[in-house]
C-alpha positions in Angstrom: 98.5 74.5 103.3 100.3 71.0 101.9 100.4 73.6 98.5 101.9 76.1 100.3 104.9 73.9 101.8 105.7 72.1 98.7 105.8 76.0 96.8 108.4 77.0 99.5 110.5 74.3 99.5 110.6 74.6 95.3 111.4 78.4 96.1 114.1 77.7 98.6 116.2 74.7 96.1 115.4 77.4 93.5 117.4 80.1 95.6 119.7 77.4 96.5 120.8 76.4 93.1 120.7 80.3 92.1 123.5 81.0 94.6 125.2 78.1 94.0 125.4 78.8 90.2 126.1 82.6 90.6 130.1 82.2 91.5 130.3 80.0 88.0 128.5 82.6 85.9 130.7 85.7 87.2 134.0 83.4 86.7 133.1 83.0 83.1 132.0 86.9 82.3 135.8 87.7 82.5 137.5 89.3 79.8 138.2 87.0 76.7 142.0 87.9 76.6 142.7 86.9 80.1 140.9 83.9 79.7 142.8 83.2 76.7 145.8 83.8 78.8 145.4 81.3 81.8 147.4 78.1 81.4 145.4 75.0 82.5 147.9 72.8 84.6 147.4 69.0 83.7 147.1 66.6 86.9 150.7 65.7 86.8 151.8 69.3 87.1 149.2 69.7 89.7 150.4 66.8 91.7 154.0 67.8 91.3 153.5 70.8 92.6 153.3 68.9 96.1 156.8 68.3 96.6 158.6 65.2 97.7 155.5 64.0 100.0 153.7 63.2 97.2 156.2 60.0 97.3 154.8 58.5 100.2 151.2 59.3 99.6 151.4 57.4 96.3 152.5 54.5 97.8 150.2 54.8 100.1 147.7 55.1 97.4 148.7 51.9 95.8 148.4 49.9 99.5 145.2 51.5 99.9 143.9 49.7 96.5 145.7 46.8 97.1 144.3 46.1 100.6 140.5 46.8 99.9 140.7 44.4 96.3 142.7 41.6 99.1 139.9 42.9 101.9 137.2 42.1 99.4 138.8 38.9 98.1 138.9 37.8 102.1 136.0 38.1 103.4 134.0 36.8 100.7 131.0 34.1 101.4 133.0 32.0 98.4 136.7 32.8 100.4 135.1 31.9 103.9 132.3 29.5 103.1 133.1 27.6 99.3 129.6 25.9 98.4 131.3 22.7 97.8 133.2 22.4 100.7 130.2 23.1 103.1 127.9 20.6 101.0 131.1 17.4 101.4 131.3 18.8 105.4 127.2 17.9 105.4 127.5 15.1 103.6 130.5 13.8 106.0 128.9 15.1 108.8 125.8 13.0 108.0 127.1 9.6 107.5 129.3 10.0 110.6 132.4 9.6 108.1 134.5 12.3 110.4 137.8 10.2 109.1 137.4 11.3 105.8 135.8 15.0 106.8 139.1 15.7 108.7 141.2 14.5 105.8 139.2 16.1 103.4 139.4 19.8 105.7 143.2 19.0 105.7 143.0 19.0 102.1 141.0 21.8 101.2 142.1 24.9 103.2 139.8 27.6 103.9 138.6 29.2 106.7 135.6 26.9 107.4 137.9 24.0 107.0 140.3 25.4 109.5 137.4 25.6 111.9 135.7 22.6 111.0 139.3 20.4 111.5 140.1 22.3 114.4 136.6 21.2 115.6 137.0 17.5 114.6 140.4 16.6 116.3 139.2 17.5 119.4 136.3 15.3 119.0 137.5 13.0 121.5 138.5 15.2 124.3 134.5 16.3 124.5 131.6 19.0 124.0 134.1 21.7 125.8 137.4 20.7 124.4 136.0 20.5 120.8 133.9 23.9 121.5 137.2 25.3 122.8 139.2 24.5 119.7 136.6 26.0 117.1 136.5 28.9 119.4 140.3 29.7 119.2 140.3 28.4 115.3 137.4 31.2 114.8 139.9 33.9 116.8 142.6 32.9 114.4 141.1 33.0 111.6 139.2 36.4 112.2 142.5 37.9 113.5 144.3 36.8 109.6 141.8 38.4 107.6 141.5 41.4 109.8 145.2 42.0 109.5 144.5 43.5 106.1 141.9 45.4 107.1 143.4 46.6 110.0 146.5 48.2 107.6 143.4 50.6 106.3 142.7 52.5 109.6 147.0 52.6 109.9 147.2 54.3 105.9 144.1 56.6 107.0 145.6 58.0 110.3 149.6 58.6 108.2 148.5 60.3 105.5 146.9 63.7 106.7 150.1 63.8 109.3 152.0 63.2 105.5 150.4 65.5 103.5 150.5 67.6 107.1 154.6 67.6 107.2 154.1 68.8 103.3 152.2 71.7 104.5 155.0 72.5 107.0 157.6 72.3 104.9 155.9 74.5 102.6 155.0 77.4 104.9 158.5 76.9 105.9 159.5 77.4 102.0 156.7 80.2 101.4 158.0 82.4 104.4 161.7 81.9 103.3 161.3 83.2 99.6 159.0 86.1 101.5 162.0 86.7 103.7 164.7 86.7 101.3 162.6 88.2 97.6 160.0 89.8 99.8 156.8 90.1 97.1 158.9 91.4 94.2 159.0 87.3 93.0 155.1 86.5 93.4 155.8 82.9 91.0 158.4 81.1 93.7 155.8 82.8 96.4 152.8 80.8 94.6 154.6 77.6 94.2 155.7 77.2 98.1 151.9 77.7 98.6 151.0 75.3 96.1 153.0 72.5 97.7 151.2 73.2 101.0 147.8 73.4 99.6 148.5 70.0 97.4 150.1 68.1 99.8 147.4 68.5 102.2 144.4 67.8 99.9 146.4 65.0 98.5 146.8 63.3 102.3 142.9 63.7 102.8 141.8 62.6 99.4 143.5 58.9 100.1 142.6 59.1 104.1 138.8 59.5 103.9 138.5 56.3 101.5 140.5 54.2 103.2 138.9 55.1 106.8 135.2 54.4 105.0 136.6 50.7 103.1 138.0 50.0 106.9 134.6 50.2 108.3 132.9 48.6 105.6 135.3 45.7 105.3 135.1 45.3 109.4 131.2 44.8 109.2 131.9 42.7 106.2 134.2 40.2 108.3 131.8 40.5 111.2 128.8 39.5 108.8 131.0 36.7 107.2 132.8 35.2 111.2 128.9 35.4 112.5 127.7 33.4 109.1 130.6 30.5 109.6 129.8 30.0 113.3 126.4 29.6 112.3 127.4 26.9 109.5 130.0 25.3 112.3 127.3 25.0 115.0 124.6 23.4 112.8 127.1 20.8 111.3 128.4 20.1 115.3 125.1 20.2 116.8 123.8 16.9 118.5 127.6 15.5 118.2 127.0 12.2 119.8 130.3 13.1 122.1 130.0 9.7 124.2 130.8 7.0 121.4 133.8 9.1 120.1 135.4 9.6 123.6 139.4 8.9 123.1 138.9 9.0 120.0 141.8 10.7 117.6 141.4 12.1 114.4 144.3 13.0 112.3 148.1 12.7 112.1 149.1 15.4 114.8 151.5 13.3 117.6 150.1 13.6 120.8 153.1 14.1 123.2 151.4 13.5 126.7 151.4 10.2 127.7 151.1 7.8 130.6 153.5 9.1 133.5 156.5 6.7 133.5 156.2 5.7 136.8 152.9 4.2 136.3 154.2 1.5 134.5 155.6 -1.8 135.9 159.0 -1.6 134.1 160.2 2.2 133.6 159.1 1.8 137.8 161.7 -0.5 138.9 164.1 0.9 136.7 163.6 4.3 138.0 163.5 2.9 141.6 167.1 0.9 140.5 168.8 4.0 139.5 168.0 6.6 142.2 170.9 7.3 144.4 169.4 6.2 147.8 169.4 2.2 146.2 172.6 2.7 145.0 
């Protein structure tokens, strides 16, 4: 029976590549003369033939290789996570040298950095100020990166409803020559129709790439975001959050200080200047 199966699968691809081969064998038993006869348009002519839309779905076809080369670049273990930066981090991390581990973040940007120093100059605020600040550092830094990424879905949406207004103007083109030449002037008729034909297999052609590098450069970030939290919680975990309270790292100026009228001084002269002692 196993025999049997495996002889009519073999007869059914057989019948299948039989069918699909038939249309290419008639195509070439035409005469010799008319296929001596056909011109074969070159890819420029072809692409020209789709009118002035084929303007903005070029450019579009440049920003769709230029964002998924940049999408790649991003999201990277080497953009996100550089070797040596994580291996100073641990070695910072485990001499309790965060001093120099902020200053050397500050130094050498990248997004583990950001988190990291984000991370570290909250140190002395405590677990949930300091697990606050790497949150929102890890919101940041996954909203920069996806901004490219995001520009992929935008290019893959426009450009069917581009290569879409090219088939409108076309039809509109196609039934004007009809209208005005009827069929007496099949060449103009064939053109207008090329342009709507081009224009919308021009629009698809850079829409379906660009929706499938979106998704793949999305689950890309994810993996990447979910690979630096994990690096972030295992250099933060057992943080020994009591002997760094009030504790400041860095140069940022911290603006809220002691309420004025806490203090001996600034109180009477407050209490001299109001209007009621006066």
């Amino acid at each position: 029976m196993k025999k049997d199966r495996i002889h009519r699968i073999k007869n059914a691809l057989l019948l299948i590549a039989l069918l699909g081969f038939a249309p290419l064998c008639l195509a070439e038993e035409g005469p010799a003369g008319e296929a001596g006869s056909v011109h074969e348009k070159t890819l420029f002519e072809t692409l020209k033939e789709g009118g002035w839309v084929m303007i903005p779905i070029s450019i579009c076809s440049l920003l769709t290789l230029y964002l998924v080369g940049e999408g790649v670049l991003r999201t990277s273990r080497k953009r996100m996570m550089p070797e040596a930066t994580m291996e100073n981090l641990r070695t910072f991390f485990r001499q309790g040298d965060y001093v120099n581990a902020y200053e050397y973040c500050q130094k050498n940007p990248s997004p583990l950095a950001r988190v990291a120093c984000a991370g570290l100059s909250g140190l002395g605020e405590g677990k949930t100020a300091t697990e606050e600040a790497i949150h929102g550092e890890v919101v940041r830094v996954n909203s920069s990166v996806n901004t490219y990424i995001s520009y992929l879905s935008v290019i893959g949406v426009c450009t069917p409803m581009i290569g879409l207004l090219g088939t409108v103007t076309g039809m509109i083109r196609a039934f004007a020559t009809l209208g005005s030449s009827g069929i007496g002037d099949p060449s103009s008729l064939s053109a207008a129709i090329g342009e709507v034909l081009v224009a919308t297999a021009s629009g698809l052609f850079i829409a379906i790439p660009a929706f499938g590098c979106f998704y793949f450069l999305r689950n890309r970030l994810s993996r990447a975001m979910h690979d630096l939290q994990d690096e972030i919680a295992r250099l933060f975990r057992r943080m020994p959050y009591d002997l760094l309270k009030d504790v400041h790292l860095g140069s940022e100026e911290l603006y809220a200080a002691q309420p004025n009228w806490t203090l001996p001084q600034q109180a009477e002269e407050v209490e001299a200047a109001s209007p009621v002692n006066a």
